[in-house]
C-alpha positions as a LaTeX table, in Angstrom:
\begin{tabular}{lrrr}
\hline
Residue & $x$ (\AA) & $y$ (\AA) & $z$ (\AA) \\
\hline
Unk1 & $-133.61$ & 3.31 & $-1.21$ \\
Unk2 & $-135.82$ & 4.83 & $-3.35$ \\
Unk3 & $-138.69$ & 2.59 & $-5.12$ \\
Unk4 & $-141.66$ & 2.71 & $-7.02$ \\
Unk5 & $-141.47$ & 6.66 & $-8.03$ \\
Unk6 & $-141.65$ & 6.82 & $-11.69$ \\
Unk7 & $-145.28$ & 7.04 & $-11.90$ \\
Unk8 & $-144.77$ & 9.97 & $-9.47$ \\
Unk9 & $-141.79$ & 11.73 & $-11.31$ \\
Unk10 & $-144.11$ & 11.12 & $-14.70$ \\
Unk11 & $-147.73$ & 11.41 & $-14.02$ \\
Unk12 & $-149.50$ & 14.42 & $-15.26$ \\
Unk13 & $-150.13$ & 15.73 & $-11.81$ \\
Unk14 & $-146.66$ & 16.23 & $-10.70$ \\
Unk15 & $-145.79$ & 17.67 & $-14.31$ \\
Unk16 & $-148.51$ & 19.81 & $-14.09$ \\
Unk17 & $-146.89$ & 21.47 & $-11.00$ \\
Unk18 & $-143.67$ & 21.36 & $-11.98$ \\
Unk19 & $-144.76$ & 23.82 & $-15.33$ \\
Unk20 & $-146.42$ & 26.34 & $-12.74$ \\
Unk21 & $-143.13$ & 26.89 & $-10.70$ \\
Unk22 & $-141.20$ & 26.59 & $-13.93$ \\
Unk23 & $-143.38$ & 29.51 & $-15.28$ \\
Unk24 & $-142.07$ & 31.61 & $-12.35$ \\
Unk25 & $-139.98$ & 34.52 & $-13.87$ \\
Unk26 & $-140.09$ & 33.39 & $-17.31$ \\
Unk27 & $-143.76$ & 34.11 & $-18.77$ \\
Unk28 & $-142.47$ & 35.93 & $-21.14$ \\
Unk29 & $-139.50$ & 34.48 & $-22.92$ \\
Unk30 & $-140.01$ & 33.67 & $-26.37$ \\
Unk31 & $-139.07$ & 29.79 & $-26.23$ \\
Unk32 & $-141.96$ & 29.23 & $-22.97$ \\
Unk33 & $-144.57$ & 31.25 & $-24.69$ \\
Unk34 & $-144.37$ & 29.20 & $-27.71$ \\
Unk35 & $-145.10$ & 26.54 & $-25.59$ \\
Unk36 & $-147.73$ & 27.57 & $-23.76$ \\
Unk37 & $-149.51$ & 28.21 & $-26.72$ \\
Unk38 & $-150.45$ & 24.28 & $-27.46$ \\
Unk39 & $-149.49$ & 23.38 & $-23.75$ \\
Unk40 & $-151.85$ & 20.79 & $-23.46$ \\
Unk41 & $-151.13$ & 19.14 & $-26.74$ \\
Unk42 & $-147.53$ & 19.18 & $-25.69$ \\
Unk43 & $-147.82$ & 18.36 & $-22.63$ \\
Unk44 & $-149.79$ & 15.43 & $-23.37$ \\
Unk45 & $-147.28$ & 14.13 & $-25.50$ \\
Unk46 & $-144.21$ & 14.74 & $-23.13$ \\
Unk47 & $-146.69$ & 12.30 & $-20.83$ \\
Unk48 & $-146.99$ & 9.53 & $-23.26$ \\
Unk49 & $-143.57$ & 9.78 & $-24.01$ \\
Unk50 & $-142.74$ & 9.07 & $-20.98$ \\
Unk51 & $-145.36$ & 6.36 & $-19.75$ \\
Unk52 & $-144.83$ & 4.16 & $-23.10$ \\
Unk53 & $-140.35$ & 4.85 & $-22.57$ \\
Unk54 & $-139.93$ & 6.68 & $-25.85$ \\
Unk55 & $-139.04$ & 9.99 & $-24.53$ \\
Unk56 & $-135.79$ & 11.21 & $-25.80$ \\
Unk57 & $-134.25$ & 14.55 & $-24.37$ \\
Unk58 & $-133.53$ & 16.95 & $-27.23$ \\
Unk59 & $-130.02$ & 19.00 & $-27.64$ \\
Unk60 & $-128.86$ & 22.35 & $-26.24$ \\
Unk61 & $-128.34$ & 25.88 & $-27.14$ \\
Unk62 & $-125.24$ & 27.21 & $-26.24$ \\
Unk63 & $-124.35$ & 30.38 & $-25.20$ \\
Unk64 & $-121.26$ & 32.02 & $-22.63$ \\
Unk65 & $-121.98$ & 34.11 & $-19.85$ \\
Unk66 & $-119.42$ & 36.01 & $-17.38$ \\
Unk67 & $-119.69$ & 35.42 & $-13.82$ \\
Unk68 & $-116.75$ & 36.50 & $-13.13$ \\
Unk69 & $-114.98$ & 34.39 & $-15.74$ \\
Unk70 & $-116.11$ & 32.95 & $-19.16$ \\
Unk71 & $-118.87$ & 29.54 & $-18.90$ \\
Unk72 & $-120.51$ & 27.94 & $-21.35$ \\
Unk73 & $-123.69$ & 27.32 & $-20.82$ \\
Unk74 & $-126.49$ & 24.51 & $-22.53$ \\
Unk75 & $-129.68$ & 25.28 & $-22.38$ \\
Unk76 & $-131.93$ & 22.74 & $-23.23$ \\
Unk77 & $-135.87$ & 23.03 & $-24.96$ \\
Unk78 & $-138.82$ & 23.88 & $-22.76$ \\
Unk79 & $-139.80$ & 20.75 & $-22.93$ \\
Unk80 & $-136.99$ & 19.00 & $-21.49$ \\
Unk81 & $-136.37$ & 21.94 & $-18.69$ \\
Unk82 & $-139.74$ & 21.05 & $-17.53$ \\
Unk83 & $-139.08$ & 17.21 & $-17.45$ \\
Unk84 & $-135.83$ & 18.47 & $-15.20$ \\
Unk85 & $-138.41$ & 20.25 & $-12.65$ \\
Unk86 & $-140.94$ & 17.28 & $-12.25$ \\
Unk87 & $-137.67$ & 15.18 & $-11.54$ \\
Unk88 & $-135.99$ & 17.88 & $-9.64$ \\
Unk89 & $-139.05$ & 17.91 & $-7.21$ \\
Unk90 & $-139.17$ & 14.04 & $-6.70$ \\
Unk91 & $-135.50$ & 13.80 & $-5.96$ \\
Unk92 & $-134.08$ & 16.30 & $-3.93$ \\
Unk93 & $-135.73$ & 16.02 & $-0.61$ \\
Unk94 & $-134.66$ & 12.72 & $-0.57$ \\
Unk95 & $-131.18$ & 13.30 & $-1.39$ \\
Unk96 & $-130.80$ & 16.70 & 0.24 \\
Unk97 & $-130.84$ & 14.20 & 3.65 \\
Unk98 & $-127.88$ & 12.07 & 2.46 \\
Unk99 & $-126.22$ & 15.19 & 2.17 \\
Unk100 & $-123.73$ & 16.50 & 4.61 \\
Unk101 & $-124.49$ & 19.51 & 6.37 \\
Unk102 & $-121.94$ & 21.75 & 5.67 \\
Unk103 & $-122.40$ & 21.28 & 1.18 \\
Unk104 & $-123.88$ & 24.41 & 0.69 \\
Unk105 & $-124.34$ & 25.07 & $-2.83$ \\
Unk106 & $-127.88$ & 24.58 & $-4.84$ \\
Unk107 & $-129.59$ & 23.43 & $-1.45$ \\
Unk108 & $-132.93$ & 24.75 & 0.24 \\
Unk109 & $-131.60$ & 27.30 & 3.07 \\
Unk110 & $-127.86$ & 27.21 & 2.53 \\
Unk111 & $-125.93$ & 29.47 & $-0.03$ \\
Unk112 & $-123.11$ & 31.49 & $-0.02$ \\
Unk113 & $-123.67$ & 33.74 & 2.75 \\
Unk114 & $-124.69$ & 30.80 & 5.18 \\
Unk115 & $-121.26$ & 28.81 & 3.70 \\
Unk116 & $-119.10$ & 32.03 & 4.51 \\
Unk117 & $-120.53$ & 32.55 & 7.91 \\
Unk118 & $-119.58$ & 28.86 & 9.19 \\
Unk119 & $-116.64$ & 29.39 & 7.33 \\
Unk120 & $-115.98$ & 32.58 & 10.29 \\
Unk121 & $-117.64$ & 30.20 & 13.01 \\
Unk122 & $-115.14$ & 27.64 & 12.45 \\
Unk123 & $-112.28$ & 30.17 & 11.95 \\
Unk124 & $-112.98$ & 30.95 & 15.31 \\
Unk125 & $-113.30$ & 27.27 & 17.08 \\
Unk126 & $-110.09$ & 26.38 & 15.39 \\
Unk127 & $-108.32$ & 29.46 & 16.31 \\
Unk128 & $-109.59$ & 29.09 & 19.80 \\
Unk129 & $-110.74$ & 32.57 & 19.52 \\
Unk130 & $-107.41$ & 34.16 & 17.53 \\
Unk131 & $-105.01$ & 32.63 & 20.40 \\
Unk132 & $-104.09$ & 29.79 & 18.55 \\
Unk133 & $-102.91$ & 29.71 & 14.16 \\
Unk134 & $-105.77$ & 28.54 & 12.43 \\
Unk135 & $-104.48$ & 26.73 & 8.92 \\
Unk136 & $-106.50$ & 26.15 & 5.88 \\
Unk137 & $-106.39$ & 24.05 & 2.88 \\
Unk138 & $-108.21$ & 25.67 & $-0.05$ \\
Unk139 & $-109.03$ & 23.60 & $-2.73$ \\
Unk140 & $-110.87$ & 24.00 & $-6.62$ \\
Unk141 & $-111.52$ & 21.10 & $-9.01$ \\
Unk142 & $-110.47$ & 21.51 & $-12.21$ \\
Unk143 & $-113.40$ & 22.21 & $-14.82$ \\
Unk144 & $-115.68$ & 20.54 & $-12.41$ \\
Unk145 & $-119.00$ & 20.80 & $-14.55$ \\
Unk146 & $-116.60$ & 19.18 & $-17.83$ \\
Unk147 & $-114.85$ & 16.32 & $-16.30$ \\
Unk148 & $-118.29$ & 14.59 & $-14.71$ \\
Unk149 & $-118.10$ & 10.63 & $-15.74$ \\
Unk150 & $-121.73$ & 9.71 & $-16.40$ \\
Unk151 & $-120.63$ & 5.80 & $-15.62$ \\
Unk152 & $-119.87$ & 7.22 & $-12.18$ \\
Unk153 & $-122.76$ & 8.94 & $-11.51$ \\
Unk154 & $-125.30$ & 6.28 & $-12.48$ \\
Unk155 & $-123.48$ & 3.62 & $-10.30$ \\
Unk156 & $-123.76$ & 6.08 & $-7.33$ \\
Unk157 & $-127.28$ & 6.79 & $-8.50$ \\
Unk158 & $-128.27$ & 3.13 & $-8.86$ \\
Unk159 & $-126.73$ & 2.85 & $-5.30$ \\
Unk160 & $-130.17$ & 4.96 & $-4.21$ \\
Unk161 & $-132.63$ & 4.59 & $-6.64$ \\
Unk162 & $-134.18$ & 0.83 & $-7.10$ \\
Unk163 & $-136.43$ & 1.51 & $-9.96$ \\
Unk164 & $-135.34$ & 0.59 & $-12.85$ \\
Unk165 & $-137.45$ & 3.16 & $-15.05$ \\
Unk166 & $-136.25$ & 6.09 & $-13.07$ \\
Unk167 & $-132.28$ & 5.05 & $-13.27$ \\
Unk168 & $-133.53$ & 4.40 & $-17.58$ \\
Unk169 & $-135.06$ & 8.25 & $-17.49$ \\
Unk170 & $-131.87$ & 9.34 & $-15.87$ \\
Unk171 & $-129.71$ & 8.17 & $-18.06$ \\
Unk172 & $-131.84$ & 9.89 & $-20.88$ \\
Unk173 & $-130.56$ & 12.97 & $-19.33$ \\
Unk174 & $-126.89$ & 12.49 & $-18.38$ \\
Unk175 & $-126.87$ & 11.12 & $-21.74$ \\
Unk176 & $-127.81$ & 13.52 & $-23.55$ \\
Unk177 & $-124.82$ & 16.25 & $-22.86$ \\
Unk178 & $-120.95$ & 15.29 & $-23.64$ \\
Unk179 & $-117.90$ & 17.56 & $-22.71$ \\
Unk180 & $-116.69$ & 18.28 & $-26.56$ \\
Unk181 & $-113.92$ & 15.50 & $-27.06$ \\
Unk182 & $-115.39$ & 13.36 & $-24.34$ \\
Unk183 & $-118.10$ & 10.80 & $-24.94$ \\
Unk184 & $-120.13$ & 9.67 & $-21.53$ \\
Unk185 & $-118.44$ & 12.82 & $-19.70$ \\
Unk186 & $-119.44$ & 16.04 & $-18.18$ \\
Unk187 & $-122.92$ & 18.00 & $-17.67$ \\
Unk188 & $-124.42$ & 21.24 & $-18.83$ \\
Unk189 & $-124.26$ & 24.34 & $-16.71$ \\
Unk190 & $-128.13$ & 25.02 & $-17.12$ \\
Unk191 & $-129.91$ & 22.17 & $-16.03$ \\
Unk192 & $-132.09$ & 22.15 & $-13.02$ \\
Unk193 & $-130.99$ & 18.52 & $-12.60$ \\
Unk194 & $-127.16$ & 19.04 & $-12.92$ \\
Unk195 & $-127.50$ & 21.07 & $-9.81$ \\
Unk196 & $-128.68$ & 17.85 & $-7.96$ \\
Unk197 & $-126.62$ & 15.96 & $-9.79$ \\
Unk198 & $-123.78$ & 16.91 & $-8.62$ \\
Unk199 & $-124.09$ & 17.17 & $-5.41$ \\
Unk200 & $-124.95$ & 13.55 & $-5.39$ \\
Unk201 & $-121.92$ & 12.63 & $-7.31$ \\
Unk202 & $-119.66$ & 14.95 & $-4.97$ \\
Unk203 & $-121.49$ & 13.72 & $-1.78$ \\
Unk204 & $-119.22$ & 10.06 & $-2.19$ \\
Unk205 & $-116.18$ & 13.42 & $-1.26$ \\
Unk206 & $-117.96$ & 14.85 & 0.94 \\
Unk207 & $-118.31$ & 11.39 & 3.59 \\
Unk208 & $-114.56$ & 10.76 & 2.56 \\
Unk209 & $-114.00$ & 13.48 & 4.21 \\
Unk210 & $-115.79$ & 13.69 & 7.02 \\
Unk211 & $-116.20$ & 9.74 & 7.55 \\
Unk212 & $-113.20$ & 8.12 & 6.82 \\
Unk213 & $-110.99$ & 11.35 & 7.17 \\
Unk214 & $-112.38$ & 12.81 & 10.47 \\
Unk215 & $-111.80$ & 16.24 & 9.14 \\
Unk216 & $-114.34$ & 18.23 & 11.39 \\
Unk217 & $-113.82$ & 21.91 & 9.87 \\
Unk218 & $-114.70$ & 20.97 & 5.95 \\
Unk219 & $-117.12$ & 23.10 & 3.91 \\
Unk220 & $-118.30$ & 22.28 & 0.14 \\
Unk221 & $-119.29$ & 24.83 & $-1.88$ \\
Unk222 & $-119.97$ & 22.94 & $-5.13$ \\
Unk223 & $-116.51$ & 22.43 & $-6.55$ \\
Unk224 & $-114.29$ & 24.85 & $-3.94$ \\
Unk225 & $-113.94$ & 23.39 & $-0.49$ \\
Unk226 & $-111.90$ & 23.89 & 2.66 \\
Unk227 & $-110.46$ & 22.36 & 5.41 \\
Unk228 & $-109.30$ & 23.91 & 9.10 \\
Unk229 & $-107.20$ & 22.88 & 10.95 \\
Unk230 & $-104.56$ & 23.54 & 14.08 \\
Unk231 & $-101.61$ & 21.64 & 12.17 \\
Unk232 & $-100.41$ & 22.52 & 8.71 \\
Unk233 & $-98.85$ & 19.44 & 8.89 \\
Unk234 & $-101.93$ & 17.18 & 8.81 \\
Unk235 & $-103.34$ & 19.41 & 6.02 \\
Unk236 & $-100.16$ & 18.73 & 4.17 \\
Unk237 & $-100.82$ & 15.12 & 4.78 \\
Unk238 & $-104.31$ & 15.11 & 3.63 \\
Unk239 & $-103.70$ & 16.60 & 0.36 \\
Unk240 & $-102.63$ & 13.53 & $-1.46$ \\
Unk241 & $-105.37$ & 11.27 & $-0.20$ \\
Unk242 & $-107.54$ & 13.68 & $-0.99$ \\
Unk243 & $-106.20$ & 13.84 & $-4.77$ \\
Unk244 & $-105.96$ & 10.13 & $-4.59$ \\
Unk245 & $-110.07$ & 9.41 & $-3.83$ \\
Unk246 & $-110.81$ & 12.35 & $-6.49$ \\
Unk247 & $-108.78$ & 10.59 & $-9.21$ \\
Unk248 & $-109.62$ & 7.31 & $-7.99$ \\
Unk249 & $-113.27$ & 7.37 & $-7.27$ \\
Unk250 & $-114.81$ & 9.99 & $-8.79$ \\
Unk251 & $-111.98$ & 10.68 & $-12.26$ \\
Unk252 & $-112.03$ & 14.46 & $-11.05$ \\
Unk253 & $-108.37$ & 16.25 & $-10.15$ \\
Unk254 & $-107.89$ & 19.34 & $-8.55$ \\
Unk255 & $-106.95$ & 22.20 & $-10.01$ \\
Unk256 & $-102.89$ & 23.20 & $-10.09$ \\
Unk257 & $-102.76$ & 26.76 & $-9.50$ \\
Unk258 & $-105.64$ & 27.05 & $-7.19$ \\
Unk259 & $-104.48$ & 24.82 & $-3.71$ \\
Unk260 & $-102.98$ & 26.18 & $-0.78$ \\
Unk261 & $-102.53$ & 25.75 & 2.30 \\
Unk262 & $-101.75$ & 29.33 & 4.53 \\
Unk263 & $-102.90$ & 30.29 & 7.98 \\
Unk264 & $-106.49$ & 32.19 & 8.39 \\
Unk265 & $-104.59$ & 35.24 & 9.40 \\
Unk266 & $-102.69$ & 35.47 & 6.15 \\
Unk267 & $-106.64$ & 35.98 & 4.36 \\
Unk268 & $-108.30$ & 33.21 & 2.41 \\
Unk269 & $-109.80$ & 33.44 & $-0.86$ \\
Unk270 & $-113.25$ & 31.87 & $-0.57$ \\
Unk271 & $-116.73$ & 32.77 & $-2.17$ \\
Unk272 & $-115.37$ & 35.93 & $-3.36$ \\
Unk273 & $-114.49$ & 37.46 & $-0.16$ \\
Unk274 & $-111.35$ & 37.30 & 1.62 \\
Unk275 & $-111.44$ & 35.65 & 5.35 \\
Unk276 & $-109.53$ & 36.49 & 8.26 \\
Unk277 & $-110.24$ & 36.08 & 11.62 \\
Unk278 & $-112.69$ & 38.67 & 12.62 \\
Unk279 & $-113.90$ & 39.94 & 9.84 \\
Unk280 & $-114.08$ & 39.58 & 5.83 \\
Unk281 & $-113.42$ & 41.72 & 3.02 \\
Unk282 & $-114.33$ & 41.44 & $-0.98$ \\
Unk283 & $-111.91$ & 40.12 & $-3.28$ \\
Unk284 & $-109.98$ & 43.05 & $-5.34$ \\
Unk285 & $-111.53$ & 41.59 & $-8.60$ \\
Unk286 & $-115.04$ & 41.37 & $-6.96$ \\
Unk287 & $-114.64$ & 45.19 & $-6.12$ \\
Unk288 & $-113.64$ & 45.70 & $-9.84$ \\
Unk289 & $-116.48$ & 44.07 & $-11.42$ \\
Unk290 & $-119.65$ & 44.94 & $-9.26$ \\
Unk291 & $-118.31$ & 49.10 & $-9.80$ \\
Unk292 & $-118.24$ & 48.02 & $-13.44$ \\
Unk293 & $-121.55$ & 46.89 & $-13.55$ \\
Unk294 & $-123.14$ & 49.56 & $-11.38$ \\
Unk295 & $-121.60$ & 51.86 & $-14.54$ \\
Unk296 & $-123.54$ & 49.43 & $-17.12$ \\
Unk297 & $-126.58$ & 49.44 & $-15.22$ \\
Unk298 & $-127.33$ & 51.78 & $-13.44$ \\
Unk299 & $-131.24$ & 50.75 & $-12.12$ \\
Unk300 & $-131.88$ & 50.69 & $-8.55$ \\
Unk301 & $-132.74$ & 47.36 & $-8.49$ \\
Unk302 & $-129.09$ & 46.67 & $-9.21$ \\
Unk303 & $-127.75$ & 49.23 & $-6.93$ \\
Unk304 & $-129.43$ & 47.62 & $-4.12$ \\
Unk305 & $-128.52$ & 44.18 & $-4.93$ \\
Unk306 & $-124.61$ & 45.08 & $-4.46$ \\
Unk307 & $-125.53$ & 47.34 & $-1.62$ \\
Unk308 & $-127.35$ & 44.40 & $-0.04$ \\
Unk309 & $-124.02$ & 41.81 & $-0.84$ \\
Unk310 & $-121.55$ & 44.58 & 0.44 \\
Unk311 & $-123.54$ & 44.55 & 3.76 \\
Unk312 & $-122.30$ & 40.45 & 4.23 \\
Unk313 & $-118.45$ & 42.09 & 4.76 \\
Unk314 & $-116.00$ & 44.63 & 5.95 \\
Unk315 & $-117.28$ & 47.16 & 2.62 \\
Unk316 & $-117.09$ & 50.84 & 4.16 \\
Unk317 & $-115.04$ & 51.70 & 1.56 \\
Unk318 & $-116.49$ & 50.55 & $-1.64$ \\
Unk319 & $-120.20$ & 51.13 & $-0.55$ \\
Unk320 & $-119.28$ & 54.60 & 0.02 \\
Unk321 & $-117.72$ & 54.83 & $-3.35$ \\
Unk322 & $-120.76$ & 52.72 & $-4.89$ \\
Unk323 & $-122.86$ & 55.23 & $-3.47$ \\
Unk324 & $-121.11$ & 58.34 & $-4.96$ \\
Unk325 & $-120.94$ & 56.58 & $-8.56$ \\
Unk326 & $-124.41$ & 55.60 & $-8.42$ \\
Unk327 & $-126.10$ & 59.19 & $-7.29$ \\
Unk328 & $-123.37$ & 61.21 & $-9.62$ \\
Unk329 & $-124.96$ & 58.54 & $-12.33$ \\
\hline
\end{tabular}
């Protein structure tokens, strides 16, 4: 359990650090520069805000961005973004080793390509090398980011964290963000600390799973997961304990139209590629949108950024016709 680290999280060291890798990519946005321009002064008082307890976080900016679909996003002041970083950097190595090791999303050497490839890897222990039907449940939780209950996640927290000033800062945060209509629910899309966050919250899933379940073949990628296995049947049989703990423990559901259960050979939707056995290819939506963008920007640095994702797949096809729209561009 974690003791004694608000000084850390807080003192003017850590924060100190935490403003030079904020600063990383973002010199020059309007909000930071203002900022920097009486750092110390506010900086100082960020500090003594926090040592004497009468830091308050501030409100958000809102904006929507489309990655594929529509998200709202909050973005909160400088000043509380850099607070997220100090804690961000206190926190996570000791969480990230609670963690299981097949979560893969907002951790230090995971992602999507590393999820995808155990995704194969399993595919093919499962299928005892294509001899044998593979099945998978495929699962999404329903507005994942929205339905977060802030009760929840401070008991979990508190489960961790024995200092009391810490779990008080904490609560400043969660706090500070409610799902419209919902008081003491959800967090922002945009906080360096709702990454964390939940990943802590969805780690009490995560040991479900593989503790009390048993399930072997089970990979998180923040709210989509799945499951392999040899029987459909067990799958089948999973699927309502597995809605029961969500509800039950954690107040989340799963989303209606976006569970199945179908054998690897069939393809499976996951991470924006679709899976089969030996090989992988990109979602017909995916291909739509990256050729769409390639037409809206046309700079090489985002040529070879979708040349360099296309290279994760089976993409003969559309890198050959990325290539022909981006040199007749």
């Amino acid at each position: 359990m974690l003791r004694h680290i608000y000084y850390r999280i807080t003192s003017f060291e850590n924060l100190l650090i935490s403003w030079r890798e904020f600063l990383v990519g973002k010199k020059k946005r309007e909000d930071v520069v203002e900022f920097g321009l009486n750092f110390m002064d506010n900086i100082l008082e960020l500090h003594n805000g926090l040592i004497n307890k009468t830091y308050r976080h501030g409100g958000y900016q809102s904006f929507k961005v489309t990655d594929p679909k529509i998200r709202d996003i909050h973005k909160a002041s400088v000043r509380d973004r850099l607070l997220h970083h100090a804690i961000y950097r206190i926190l996570y190595l000791y969480f990230d080793r609670k963690f299981i090791y097949d979560s893969y999303s907002c951790r230090i050497g995971k992602g999507t390509h590393r999820a995808m490839n155990r995704f194969r890897r399993f595919g093919w222990v499962v299928s005892k090398n294509n001899t044998r039907t593979a099945w998978v449940l495929k699962c999404d939780i329903r507005k994942f980011f929205s339905n977060i209950d802030h009760k929840i996640l401070l008991e979990i927290l508190s489960k961790h964290i024995g200092d009391s000033d810490v779990l008080w800062l904490l609560e400043q945060i969660i706090g500070s963000f409610n799902t419209s209509g919902k008081i003491g629910v959800g967090l922002p899309l945009g906080n360096l600390t709702s990454q964390l966050l939940i990943n802590i919250y969805m780690n009490e899933f995560d040991h479900f799973i593989k503790r009390k379940s048993k399930e072997r073949y089970y990979i998180r990628y923040a709210d989509d997961f799945v499951i392999l296995s040899e029987s459909n049947l067990c799958l089948d049989g999973l699927l309502p304990k597995i809605d029961g703990f969500l509800e039950n423990n954690l107040r989340l559901e799963l989303h209606p139209d976006k569970v199945f259960i179908k054998p690897l050979a069939s393809g499976i939707d996951f991470l924006g590629w679709v899976h089969f056995f030996d090989h992988r290819i990109l979602r017909k939506s995916t291909k739509k949108r990256l050729l769409k963008r390639i037409l809206e920007n046309t700079t090489n640095k985002t040529y070879q950024s979708y040349f360099g994702l296309l290279e994760h797949g089976n993409a003969v096809k559309i890198r050959k016709a990325l290539n022909q729209l981006y040199y007749r561009i």
